[in-house]
N, C-alpha and C positions, 0 to 999 in steps of 0.2 A: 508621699514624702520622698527626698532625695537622699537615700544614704552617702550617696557616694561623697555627697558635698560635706554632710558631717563627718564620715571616716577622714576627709581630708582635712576638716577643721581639727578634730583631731588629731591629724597626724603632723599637723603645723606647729601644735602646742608642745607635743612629746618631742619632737624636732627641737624645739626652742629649750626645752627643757636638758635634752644632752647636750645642747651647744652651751648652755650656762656649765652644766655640771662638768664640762671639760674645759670652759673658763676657768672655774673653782679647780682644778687637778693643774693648773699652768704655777699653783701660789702653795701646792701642798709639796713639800721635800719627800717626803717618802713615795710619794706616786712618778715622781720623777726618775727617784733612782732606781734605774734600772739593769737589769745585767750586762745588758749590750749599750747600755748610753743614748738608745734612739727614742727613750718615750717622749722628750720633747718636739723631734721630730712628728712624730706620731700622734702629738696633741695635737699639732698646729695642723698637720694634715687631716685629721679628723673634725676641728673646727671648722676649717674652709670646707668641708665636702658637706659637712652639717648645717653652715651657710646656702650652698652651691643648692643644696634640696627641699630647704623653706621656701627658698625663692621660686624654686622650681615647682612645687606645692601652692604658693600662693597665687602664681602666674596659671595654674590648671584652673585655681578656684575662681578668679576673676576671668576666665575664661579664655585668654591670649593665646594658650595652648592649643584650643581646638581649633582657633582661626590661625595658628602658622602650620596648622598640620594640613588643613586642605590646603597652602600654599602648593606644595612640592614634596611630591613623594622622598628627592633627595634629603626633604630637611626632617624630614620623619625618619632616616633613615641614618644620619646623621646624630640628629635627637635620642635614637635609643642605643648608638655607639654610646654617647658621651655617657648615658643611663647605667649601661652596663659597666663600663669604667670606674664609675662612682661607684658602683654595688660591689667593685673588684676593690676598689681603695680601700672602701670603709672596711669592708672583709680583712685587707692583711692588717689593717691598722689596728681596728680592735683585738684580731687576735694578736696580733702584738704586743699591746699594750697591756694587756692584761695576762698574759703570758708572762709580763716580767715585773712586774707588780708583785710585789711583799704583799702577803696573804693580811698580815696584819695592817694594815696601811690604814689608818681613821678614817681621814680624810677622804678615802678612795669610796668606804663602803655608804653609798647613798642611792635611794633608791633610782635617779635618773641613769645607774650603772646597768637596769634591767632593758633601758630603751637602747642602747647602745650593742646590749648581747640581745636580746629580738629583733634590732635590725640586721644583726651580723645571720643570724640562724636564717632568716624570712630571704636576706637576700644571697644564702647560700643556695637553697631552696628555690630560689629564683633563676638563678645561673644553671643548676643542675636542669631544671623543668626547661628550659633556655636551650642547654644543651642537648638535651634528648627531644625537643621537640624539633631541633635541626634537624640533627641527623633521621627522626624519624621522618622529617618533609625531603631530605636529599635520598631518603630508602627509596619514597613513592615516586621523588621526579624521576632518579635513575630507571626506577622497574615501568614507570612510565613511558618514560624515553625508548627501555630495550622493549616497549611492548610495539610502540610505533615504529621502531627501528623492524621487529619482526616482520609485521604487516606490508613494510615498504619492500622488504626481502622477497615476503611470499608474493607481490604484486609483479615485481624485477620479473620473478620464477615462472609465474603463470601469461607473462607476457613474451616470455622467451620460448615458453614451451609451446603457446599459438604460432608463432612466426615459424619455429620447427615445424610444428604440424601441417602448417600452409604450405613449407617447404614440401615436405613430404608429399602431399595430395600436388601440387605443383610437380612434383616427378615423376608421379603414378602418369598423372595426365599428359606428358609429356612422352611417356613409352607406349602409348595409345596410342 
């Protein structure tokens, strides 16, 4: 059986589910008002990213994904900027947005508010593992690099020290 294809049906529904439930927060007053005045900001940017990932989700599940990835390493590479982007949006936005949210808010407390704080955790957690598995690939290519860079050194070394040596037995042979 295919997990991956139901995690993703899954994760089409829960997707569809916050983007409702942040429709429903665009018509509640008290989820609006906020300290700084940006949670409508913050809706609307959080609707379009919650758009921007169904689509993005449904396009994996019909399969379109795996055929523009062997296109072009560029567009695979392109494809997980824009990813990582998304995963940065939705991050300041929910923590935004609920940040300045009255505790009390009705309207606000619905359970589609859990899918919106586990994608902010999951793609905290993502970014983090993101960033430590760079820099853990830029450790190996550097220690990689100064291990070749050694080898090319000792090769310089041992080939200079032959020519010396010829020199040498070249002189000997020469006071004969």
């Amino acid at each position: 059986m295919d997990y991956s294809l139901i995690f993703s049906i899954i994760a089409v529904v829960l997707l569809y589910f916050a983007y409702q439930y942040l429709v429903q927060l665009e018509s509640c007053l008290c989820a609006q008002a906020s300290a700084d005045g940006n949670a409508q900001s913050d809706l609307q940017m959080l609707k379009y990213t919650e758009l921007f990932l169904i689509v993005i989700m449904v396009l994996s599940i019909v399969g379109v994904y795996s055929k523009i990835v062997r296109l072009s390493p560029l567009i695979v590479i392109i494809m997980a900027i824009a990813i990582i982007a998304v995963y940065v949006i939705v991050m300041i936005h929910v923590y935004r947005l609920y940040n300045n949210m009255p505790a009390d808010c009705e309207c606000a407390i619905k359970w589609p508010r859990y899918v919106l704080y586990v994608q902010w955790v999951s793609y905290t957690l993502a970014i983090v593992s993101m960033v430590i598995g760079f820099v853990f690939a830029l450790y190996r290519g550097v220690s990689a690099g100064l291990e070749a860079m050694d080898k090319v050194e000792n090769k310089i070394k041992k080939n200079i020290e032959k020519k010396e040596s010829r020199r040498r037995r070249g002189r000997r042979a020469g006071r004969r």
